[in-house]
C-alpha positions in Angstrom: -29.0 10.8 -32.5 -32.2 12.1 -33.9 -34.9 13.7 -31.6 -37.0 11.2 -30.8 -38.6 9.5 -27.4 -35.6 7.5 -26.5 -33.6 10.4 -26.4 -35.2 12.4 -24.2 -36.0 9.0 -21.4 -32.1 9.1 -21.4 -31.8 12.4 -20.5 -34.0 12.4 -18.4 -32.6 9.2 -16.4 -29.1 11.0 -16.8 -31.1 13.6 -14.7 -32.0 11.5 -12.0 -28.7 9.2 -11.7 -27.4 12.4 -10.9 -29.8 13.7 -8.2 -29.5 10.0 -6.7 -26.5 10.6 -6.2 -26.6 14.0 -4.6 -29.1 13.4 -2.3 -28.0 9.8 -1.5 -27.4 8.9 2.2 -24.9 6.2 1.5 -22.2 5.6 -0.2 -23.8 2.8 -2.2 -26.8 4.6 -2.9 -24.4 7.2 -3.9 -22.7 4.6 -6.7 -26.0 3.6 -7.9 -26.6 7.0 -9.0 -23.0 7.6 -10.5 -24.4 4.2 -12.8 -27.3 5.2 -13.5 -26.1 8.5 -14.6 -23.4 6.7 -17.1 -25.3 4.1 -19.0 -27.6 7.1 -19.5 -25.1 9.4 -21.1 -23.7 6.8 -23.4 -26.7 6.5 -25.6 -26.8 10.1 -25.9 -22.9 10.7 -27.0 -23.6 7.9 -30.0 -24.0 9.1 -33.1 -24.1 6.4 -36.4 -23.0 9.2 -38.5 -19.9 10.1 -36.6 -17.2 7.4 -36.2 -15.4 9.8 -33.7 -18.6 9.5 -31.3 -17.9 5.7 -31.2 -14.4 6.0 -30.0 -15.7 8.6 -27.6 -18.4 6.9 -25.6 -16.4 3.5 -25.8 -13.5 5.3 -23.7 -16.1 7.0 -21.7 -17.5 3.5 -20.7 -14.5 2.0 -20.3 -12.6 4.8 -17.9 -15.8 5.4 -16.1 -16.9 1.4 -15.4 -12.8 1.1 -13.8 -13.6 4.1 -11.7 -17.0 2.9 -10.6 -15.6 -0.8 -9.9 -12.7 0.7 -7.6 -15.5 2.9 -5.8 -17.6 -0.3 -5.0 -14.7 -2.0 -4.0 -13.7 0.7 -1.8 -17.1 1.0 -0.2 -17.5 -2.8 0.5 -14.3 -3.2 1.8 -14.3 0.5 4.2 -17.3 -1.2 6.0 -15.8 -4.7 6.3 -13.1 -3.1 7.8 -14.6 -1.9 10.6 -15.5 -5.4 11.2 -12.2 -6.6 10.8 -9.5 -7.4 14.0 -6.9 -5.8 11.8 -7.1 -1.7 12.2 -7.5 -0.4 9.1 -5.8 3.0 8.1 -9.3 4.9 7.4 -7.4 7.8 5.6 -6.3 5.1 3.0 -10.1 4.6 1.9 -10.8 8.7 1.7 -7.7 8.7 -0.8 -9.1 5.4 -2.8 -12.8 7.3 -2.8 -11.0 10.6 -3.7 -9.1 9.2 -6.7 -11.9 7.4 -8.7 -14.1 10.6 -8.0 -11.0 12.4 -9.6 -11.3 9.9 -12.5 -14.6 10.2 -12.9 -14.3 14.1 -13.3 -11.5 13.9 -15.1 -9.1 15.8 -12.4 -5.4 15.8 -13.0 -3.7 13.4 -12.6 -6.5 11.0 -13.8 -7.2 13.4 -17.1 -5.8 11.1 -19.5 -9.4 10.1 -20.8 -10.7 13.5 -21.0 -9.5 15.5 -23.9 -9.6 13.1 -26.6 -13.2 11.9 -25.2 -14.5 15.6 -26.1 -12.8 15.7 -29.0 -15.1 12.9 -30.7 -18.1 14.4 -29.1 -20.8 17.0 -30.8 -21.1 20.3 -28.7 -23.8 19.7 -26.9 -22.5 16.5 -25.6 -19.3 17.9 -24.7 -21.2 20.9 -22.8 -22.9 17.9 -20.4 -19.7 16.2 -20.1 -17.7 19.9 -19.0 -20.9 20.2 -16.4 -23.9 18.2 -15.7 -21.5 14.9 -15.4 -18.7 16.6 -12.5 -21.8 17.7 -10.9 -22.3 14.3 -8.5 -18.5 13.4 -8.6 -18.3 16.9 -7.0 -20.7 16.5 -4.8 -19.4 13.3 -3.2 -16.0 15.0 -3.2 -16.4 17.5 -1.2 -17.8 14.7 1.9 -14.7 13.4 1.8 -11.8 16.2 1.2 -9.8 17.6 4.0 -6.2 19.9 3.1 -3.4 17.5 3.2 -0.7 16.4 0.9 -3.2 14.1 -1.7 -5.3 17.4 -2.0 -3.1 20.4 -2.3 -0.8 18.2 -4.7 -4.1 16.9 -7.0 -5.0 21.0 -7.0 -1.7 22.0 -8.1 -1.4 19.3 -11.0 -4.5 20.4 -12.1 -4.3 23.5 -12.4 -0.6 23.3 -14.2 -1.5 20.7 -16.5 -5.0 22.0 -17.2 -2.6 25.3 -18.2 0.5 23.7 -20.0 -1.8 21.1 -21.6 -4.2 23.8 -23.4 -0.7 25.6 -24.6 -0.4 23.9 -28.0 -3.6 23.4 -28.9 -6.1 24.0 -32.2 -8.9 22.3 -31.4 -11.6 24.4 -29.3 -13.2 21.1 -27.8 -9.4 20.2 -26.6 -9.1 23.6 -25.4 -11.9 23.4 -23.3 -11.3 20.5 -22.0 -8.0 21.4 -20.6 -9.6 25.0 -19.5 -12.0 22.3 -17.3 -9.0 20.4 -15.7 -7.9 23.6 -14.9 -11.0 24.6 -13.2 -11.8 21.9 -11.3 -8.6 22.7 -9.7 -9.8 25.6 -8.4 -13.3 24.1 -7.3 -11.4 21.4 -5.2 -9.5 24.3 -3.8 -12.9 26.5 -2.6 -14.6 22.8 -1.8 -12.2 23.7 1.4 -12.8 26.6 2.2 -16.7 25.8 2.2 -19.5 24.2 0.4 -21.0 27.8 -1.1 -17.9 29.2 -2.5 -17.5 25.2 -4.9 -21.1 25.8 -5.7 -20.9 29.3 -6.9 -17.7 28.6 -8.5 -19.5 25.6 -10.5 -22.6 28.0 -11.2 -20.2 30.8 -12.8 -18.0 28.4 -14.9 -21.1 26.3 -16.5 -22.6 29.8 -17.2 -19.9 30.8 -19.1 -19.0 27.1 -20.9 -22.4 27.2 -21.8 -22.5 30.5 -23.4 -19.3 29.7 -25.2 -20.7 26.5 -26.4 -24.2 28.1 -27.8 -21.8 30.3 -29.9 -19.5 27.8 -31.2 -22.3 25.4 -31.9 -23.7 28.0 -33.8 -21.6 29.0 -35.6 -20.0 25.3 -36.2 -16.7 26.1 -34.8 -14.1 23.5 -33.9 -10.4 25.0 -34.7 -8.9 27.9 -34.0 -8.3 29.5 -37.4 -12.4 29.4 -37.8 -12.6 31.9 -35.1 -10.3 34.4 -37.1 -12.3 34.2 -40.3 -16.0 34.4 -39.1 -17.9 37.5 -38.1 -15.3 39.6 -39.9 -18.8 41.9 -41.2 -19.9 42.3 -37.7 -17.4 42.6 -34.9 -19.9 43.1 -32.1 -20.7 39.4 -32.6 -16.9 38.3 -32.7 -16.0 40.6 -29.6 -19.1 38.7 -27.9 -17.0 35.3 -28.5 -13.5 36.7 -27.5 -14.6 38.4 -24.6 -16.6 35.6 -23.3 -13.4 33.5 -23.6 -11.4 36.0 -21.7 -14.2 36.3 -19.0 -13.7 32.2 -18.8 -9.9 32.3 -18.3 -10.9 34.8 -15.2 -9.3 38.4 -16.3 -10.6 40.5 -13.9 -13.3 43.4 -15.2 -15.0 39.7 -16.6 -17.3 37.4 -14.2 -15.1 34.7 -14.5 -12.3 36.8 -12.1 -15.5 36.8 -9.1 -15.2 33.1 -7.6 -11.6 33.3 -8.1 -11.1 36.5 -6.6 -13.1 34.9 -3.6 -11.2 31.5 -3.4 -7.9 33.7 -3.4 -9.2 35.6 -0.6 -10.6 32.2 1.4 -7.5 30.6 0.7 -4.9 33.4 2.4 -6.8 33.4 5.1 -6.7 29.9 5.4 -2.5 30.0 5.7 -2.7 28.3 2.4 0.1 30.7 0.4 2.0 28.5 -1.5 -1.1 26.7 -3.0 -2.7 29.6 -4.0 0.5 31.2 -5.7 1.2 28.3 -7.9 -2.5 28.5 -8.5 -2.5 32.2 -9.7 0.8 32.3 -11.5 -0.4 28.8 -13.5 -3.3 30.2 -14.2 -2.3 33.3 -16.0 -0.4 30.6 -18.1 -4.2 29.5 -19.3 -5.3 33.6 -19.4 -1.7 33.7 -21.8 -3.5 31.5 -24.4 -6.8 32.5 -24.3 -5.3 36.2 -24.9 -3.7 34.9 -27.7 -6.3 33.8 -29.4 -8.0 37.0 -29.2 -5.5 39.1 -30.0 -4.7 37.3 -32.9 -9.1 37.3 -33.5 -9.1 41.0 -33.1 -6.3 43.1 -34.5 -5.1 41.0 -37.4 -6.7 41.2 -41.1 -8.1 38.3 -42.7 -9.2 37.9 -45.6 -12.9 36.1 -45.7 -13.9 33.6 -48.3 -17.0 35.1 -50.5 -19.1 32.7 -49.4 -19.1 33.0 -46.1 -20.0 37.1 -45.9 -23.6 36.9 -46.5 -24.4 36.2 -42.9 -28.5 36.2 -42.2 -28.8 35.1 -38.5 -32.2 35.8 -36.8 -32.4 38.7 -34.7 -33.2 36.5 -32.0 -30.2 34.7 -32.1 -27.9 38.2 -32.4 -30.0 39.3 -29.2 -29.3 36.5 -27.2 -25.9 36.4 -28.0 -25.0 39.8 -27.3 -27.1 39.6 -24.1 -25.2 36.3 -22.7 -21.9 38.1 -23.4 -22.8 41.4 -21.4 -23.7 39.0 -18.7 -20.1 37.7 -18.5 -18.7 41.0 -19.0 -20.6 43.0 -17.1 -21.5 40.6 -14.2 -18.7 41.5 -12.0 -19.7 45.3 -11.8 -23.1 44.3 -10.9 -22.4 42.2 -8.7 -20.4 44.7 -6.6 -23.0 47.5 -7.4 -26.3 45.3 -6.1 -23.1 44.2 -2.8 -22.9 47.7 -2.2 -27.2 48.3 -2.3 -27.6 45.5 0.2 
């Protein structure tokens, strides 16, 4: 969609369906936003060049106008219940609220939408679709979330699928969108331990995405194998990428291990063991490919197509880059160096 006047009244309407949302003090005001912030995005993910974008934004619709139906339905019919001479199992409307917020984010076991939608999307779409959009899902989630069965089990599948899913994969925008499955696991996890350890935790990873999406944008990466072939005349650049992806799968010298580490520690103390193993060991099944890829990035030969070694990027552009990927590398040894000022 070409810049132009429209384009920026959606965004900014996609803006404000979110903060609705957030700041609503009902439920209904609450799904107001949530539409709002929908029929604003789907303008933006159109594109009459791209067939793929078409697919896209009609599955978007389609998943998120089910999810938003069963959300009204489930408000109406929480407050006619209390009305009602029949007692109504309450815990039965958190788990209907919780599950089309979980489809709306695209949380395991309600994913089935989300990788192919970001596979017909440009970048920068799929950047708002991995953040801005799970902001007010999010939000609402964590009103309604307590630590019982429906939880700890929606954590666990999303975190295993989000790491078995991305296993087999060649497309980046699949890849990240299974890498975001698998951390929303993890922010429904801290959501219980406290609302300032989901928030960080949101902060850190759209950081990161964001970072990794400016490069591959950039660069006009969408498979695997482009990765190995571009940058081979400057390896600062291509160690900026990798080590921005490893910071993202949360190895620990990288930012990406710092709201982890935390939710670990939040969660032992909790009682909660078993969660937070299969967490951890499914988890290093996501660090596994992400390793792979850089391995296979750093110490292999390629040989580089002539046309693609004359390279004139703007100094700017080297600058930021470089800067963005010391943040995620060295963010973690700040961190503990300003803790330790304080």
């Amino acid at each position: 969609m070409p810049n132009n006047p429209t384009k920026l009244l959606f965004i900014s309407t996609l803006i404000s369906g979110t903060l609705i949302s957030t700041s609503a003090n009902s439920w209904l005001g609450a799904w107001m936003g949530l539409e709002i912030n929908l029929l604003s995005f789907i303008p933006l993910m159109t594109n009459p060049k791209n067939i793929m974008t078409t697919e896209a934004s009609l599955k978007y619709f389609l998943v998120q106008a089910l999810a938003s139906t069963i959300l009204l339905f489930s408000i109406i019919f929480m407050h006619l219940s209390t009305n009602m001479t029949i007692l109504m199992n309450h815990d039965m409307f958190l788990i209907l609220i919780s599950s089309t917020l979980l489809l709306k984010m695209g949380a395991a076991p309600f994913h089935f939408w989300f990788p192919g939608t970001m596979e017909g999307l440009s970048w920068i779409n799929c950047l708002i679709l991995m953040t801005w959009q799970k902001i007010a899902p999010l939000m609402l989630m964590s009103y309604v979330i307590k630590m019982d069965t429906f939880t700890s089990s929606v954590i666990i599948l999303s975190v295993t699928i989000g790491s078995l899913g991305g296993l087999n994969q060649t497309s980046l925008r699949k890849l990240m969108a299974y890498s975001s499955i698998n951390h929303l696991g993890w922010m429904m996890a801290a959501m219980i331990s406290g609302e300032n350890l989901w928030e960080l935790y949101f902060m850190v990873y759209s950081f990161l995405s964001s970072t990794l999406v400016f490069m591959f944008n950039s660069f006009q990466m969408f498979h695997i194998n482009q990765g190995f072939l571009i940058m081979n005349k400057s390896p600062i650049m291509k160690f900026c990428i990798f080590s921005t992806f490893l910071s993202l799968g949360g190895l620990p010298p990288f930012l990406g291990f710092m709201p982890k580490w935390l939710i670990i520690q939040n969660m032992t103390e909790l009682g909660l063991i078993l969660t937070v193993t299969a967490m951890v060991v499914m988890t290093l099944i996501t660090l596994f490919y992400y390793l792979r890829i850089s391995f296979s990035a750093f110490l292999l030969t390629y040989s580089e197509i002539k046309w693609t070694t004359e390279t004139n990027y703007k100094n700017t552009f080297i600058m930021t880059t470089i800067s963005l990927s010391m943040m995620s590398t060295l963010g973690l040894l700040m961190c503990t160096i300003i803790f330790n000022m304080i």
